[in-house]
Every structure is written in C-alpha cells, then in structure tokens.
N, C-alpha and C positions, 0 to 999 in steps of 0.2 A: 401472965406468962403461959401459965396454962391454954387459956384462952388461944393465946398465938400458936402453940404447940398444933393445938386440933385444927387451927388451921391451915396449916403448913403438910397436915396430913390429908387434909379433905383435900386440899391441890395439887399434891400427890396423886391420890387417887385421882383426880379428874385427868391427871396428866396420863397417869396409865393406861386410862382408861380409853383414851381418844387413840393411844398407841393400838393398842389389842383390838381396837375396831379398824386401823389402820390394817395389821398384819390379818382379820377376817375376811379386811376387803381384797388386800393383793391376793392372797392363798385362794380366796372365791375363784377370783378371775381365773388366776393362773389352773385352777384346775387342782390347784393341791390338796384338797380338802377333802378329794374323791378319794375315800378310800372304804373296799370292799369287804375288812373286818370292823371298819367304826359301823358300817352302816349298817349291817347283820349284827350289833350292839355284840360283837364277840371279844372285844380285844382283852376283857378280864376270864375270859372262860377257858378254865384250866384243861378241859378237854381237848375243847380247838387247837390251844399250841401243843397238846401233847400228837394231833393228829399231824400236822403241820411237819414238826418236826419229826414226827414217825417217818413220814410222806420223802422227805428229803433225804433223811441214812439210809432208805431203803434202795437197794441195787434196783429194784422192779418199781420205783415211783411211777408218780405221775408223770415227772419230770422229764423223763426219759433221757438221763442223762448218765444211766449206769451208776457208778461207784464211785465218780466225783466227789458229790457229796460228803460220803461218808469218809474216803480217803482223805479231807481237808480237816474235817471231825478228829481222825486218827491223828495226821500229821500235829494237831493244834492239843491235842488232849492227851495224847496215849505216848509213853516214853517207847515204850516195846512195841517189835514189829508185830501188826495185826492183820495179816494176810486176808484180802477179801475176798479170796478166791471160795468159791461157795455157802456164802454167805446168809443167812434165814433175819428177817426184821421181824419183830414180832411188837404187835401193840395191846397191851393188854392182858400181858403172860399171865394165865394163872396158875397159880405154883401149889395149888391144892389147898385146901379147908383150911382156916385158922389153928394153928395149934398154940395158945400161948405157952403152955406148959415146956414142950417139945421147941419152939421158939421156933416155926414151919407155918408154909401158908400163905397165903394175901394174892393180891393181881396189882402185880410190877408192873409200869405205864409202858416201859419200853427194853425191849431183851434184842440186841445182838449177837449173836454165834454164828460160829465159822470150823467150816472141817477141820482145823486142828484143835479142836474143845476149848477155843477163847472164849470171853465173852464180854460184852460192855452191856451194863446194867444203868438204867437213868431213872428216876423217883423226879417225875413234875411235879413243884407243890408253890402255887401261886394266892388260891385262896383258902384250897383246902388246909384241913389240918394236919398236924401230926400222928400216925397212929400208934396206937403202945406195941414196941419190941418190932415195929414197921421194919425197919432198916435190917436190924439184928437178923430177922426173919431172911431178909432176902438177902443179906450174905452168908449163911445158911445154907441157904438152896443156892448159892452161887460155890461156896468149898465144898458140897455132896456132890455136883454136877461137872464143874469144869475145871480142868487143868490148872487155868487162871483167869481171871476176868477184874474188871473195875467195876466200880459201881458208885454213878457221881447220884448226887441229890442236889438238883438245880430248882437254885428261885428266883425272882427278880434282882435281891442284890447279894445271895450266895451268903447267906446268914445259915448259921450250924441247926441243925435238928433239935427238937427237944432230948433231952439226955433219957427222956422212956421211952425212945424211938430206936436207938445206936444203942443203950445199955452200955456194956464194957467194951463197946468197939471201940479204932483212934483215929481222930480226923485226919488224912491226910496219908492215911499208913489202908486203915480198913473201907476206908469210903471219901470222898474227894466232894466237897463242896464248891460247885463252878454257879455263875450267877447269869441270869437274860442282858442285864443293862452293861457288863463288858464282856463275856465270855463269849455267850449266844452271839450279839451283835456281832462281835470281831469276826466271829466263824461266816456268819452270812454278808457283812462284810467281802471279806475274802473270796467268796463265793459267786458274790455279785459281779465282782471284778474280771473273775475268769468268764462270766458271760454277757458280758457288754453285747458280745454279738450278736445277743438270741434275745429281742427286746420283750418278749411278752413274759420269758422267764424272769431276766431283769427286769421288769416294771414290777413281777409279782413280789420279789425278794423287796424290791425298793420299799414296796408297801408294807409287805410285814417288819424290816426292818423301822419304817416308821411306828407301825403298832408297838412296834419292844418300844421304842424311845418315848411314846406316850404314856405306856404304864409306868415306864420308869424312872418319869421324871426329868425326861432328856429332851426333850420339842421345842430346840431354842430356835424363834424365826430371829432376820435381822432388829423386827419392832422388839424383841426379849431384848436384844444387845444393849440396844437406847436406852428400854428401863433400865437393866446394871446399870450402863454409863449413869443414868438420870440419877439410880442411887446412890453411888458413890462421888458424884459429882463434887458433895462437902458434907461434912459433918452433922447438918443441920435435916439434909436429906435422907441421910443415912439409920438418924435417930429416929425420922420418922417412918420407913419403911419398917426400920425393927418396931414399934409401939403396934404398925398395921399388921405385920406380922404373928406379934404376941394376943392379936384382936381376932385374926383369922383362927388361931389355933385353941382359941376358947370356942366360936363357931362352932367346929373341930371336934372339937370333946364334946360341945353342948346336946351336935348331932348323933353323935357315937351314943351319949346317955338317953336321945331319944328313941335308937334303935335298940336300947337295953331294956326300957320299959316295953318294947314296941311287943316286941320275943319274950319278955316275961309273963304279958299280958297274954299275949297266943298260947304260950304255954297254959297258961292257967285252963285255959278254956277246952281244954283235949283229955277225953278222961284216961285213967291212970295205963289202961292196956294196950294204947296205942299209942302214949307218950315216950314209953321206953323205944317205940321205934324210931325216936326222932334224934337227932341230933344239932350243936350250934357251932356255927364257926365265927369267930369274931375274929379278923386281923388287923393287917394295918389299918388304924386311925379308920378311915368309914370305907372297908372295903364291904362285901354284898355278905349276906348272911343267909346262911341254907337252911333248910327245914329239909331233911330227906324221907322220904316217905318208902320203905326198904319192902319191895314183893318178891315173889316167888323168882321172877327170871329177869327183873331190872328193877333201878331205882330210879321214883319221879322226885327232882328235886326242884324245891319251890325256894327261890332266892329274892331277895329284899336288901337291896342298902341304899345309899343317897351317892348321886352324881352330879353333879355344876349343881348344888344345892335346891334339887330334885329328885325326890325318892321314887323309886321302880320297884315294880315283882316281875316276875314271870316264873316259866316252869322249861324245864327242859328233860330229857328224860336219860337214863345210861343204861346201857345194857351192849354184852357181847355179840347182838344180834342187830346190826345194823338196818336190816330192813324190816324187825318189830320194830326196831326205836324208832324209825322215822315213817312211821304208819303209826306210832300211839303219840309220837307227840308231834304231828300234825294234826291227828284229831283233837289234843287237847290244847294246842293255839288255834285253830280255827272255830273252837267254840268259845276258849276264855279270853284269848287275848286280838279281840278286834278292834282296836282302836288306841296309842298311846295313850291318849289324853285319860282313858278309861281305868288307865293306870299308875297318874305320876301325882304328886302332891308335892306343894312346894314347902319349904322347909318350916313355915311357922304354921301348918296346920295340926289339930289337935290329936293327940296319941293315941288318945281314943276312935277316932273316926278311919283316923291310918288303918287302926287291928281289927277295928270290924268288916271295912274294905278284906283285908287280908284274911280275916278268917272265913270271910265268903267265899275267897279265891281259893283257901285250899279246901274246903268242904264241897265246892262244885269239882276243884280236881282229880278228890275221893270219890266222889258221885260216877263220874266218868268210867275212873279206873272200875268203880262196884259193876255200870252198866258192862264193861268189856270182859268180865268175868275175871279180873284178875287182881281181885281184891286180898288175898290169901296174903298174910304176912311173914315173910321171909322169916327162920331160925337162924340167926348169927347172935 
C-alpha cells in the first residue's frame, strides 16, 4: 500500500513537473519572463520597494505624473481629506539619534506632509526586522510634529509588529497595518488602469505588479490552474499532493537549520569587538539573512539565504548619500561579485564549505571598506 502511495506521488510530481516546463516554455516565448526586478535579483530587497514606492507618492516622481499617484494612495487608505496641495515626499526621514529612554529617534522609510501639518508615515519591513520601541518612536515624532497624520507598517501579507516595536500603541486606532499581496497590489492595480494609455508607465507598473505577486505567493499561470485541477481531481491525488507537500516543508526547515548553523558558524569566527556590530534576521521560512557591517556614514550589508534550492551572498551597501552608496558598492561588486556561479551552492553542499566561502566574502568586503579609509565603526 505504501509502496503504491509513493507511487502515485512520484507521478504526481512527474505530471507537474512536465506542466511547469510547459508554462517556462509559453512565458519564454511570449516574453513574460522579462522582467527588470527578477533580473537585477531585487524583487526581495526591502530598499528597492521602499524606493519604488517612494518614487510613485511622490508629486515630483519620476513618473511624471504629479499627484495621481499619491491621490489613489489617499483615496484607498486615508478616511480624512488630505489635501496635496504642497506636498514634501521624503525617503528615509531621519527623526534624529536613538533615544530609547525618551522613546525618539530612527529613519522612517517614508514621511508625507502637506501645508496643513498632515502627514502619512509608512515602515517597509519585508525582510528586515523589527526594531525595539521602532514604531512607538515614530508616533512620537509624528503627535510632537503634526496636527494629524497616519502611520501604516506595510509587509507582504500585513502581519502586526512585534509588541517591542508598538509597546502600548493600538492596532488600528495608533498605527494601521496594510499588506503588498492585497493592499499594495490593489493600489497599483488601480493605478495601472488609469494609465492604459501611457504604455511604458503601464508595462512598468505591470512588472512590478508581477514582482509583488512573486514574493507573495500569487504567480498563478494557466499551467498553476491544471495542477489545482490535477490535485483536486480525486482523493487519491489530493492525498498525495498533501504527503509532497509535507516532504517540501521538511526540505524547508531542513534548509532554514542549514542557514542556522551557517550564521552560527560565521559568528564564531569574528572576534568579540566587531561582532557586537553585527546583527541576524531570520524570517519567513528561507528568506535571505543579513550580516550588517555598521560604519561611520553607511552600512555594508552582506546577505545570504537559498532560492529554487540554491544558496546566494552578495553585499549591497545603505546610506543617505546616494552617490557614496553607488560609488562603494560598485567597487565592491566589481571586485567580489564577478561571476554567479562564483557564488551559489546547491542545497546538499557542506555547511562548512558554504561558511568558509562566506567568511572569505565578508573579510575581502572588510579589506575593501579598510582600503577606502572607511573602516571606523559607527556608535549606535
């Protein structure tokens, strides 16, 4: 019985399997596949959508499409009228030095105000973490500052903060949790819609629209539809989809515990005065895991997790100065990261081989930052 079970599973999977090569092939042809955040590997990089979406609220985008935008933003999210008549975007507010004590401080991803002291406040947090008294902090400086204002905390599927984020705040009353995979969507959505006419805006929105639906779990082609039908087809199929299911999600885990040894092991290896400046984010199930290496005027963060069960690094750099950041970390892709393959491992390679690759990777990225003189480690 058993016996016939696994095989019922294995032809399962071979059925899928010819499906998903099916819908690789249409999507090729047709051209769907092109898409300009898969292909800059950005569509997990909490940065990119906080810029993305900066880009669009803003009256003075790229876009050039004034206050649209942000009016469909308003219209979709704001009960109260929020007049955009002189209007400031801002990405990256910083609201002055940590104070936890004082409960002040941090750099809000995205600040709106408007001549009449409104304001819409927005906390991107896709892979990043949670930080203590984060939220608390910026409704703080949002009842010192303005009249009134909101302040959502958007994630993929609009799941609540940690409680040493918000403290004694109340969902829904002091801070509004909206999510990418319906919230976001619907807005750009709608957005899309009003500009049919202007195809290179619409193809851009279509794409990022696709990005949200990849992270989120939403990329059904017609070949997706067959498999449901395929699995619900009877009983027999159904059981075995859930057994494959319950097979992947041990995968799942298995990899998630190989990125725990992975980052426990690096850790080991950093002696004690520069480990305090590091920090880990582990989220959902295998999403990428940071090493932030925190200087004087930016931070280089070195990230690691497994994708189609193939582990990645790279490094990317933040800072408030757009033209350092993209002068230090061009020099530091152009000397560590030249070539994929120089960087990926597939999932049954050993844990130890993974962390020695990796701690080569960030000891050359240190090397770098020492040669550019900007080795000095940030006070936070």
């Amino acid at each position: 019985m058993e016996e016939k079970n696994i095989t019922l599973e294995i032809d399962m999977l071979n059925r899928v399997s010819n499906l998903v090569k099916e819908a690789d092939e249409r999507t090729r042809k047709q051209g769907d596949t092109y898409n300009i955040f898969h292909i800059l590997n950005i569509k997990h990089a909490e940065s990119i959508h906080t810029y993305v979406i900066h880009d669009l609220l803003n009256t003075k985008g790229s876009h050039g499409q004034g206050d649209l935008f942000l009016e469909q933003f308003i219209c979709k999210f704001l009960p109260e009228e929020f007049p955009t008549k002189g209007v400031v975007t801002t990405r990256e507010k910083y609201l002055g030095p940590v104070d936890y004590v004082k409960e002040k401080g941090g750099c809000m991803d995205i600040e709106i105000s408007n001549k009449f002291n409104q304001a819409i406040f927005i906390e991107n947090k896709i892979n990043a973490r949670d930080q203590l008294k984060q939220l608390k902090r910026y409704y703080n400086y949002g009842k010192d500052k303005y009249n009134s204002f909101k302040l959502f905390y958007l994630t993929l599927d609009g799941k609540c903060p940690i409680k040493e984020s918000y403290c004694d705040l109340k969902k829904d009353e002091h801070f509004h949790c909206i999510s990418y995979e319906k919230d976001i969507l619907n807005w750009l959505q709608e957005c899309k819609n009003i500009y049919e006419s202007k195809p290179l805006l619409a193809a851009t929105i279509t794409q990022y629209i696709n990005t949200i639906k990849t992270i989120t779990g939403q990329s059904i082609s017609p070949e997706m539809e067959k498999i449901k039908q395929e699995i619900t087809k009877n009983i027999a199929n159904y059981k075995a989809a859930q057994a494959i299911s319950e097979v992947f999600t041990k995968i799942n885990d298995d990899l998630k515990h190989k990125l725990d040894l992975i980052y426990i092991d690096l850790m080991s290896k950093f002696d004690e005065s520069l480990k305090n400046s590091f920090f880990k984010f582990s989220g959902y199930e295998i999403h990428p895991y940071t090493i932030d290496i925190d200087l004087v005027k930016f931070k280089a963060v070195v990230e690691f997790g497994f994708e189609d069960m193939i582990l990645y690094y790279g490094v990317s750099v933040e800072s408030h100065d757009d033209e350092e950041t993209s002068t230090i970390e061009g020099q530091l892709k152009q000397q560590l990261l030249r070539g994929e393959d120089d960087r990926r491992f597939s999932h049954d390679t050993e844990v130890n081989e993974i962390s020695e690759s990796l701690k080569k990777f960030i000891d050359d990225v240190i090397k770098i930052l020492n040669e550019n003189k900007i080795n000095k480690i940030s006070e936070n």
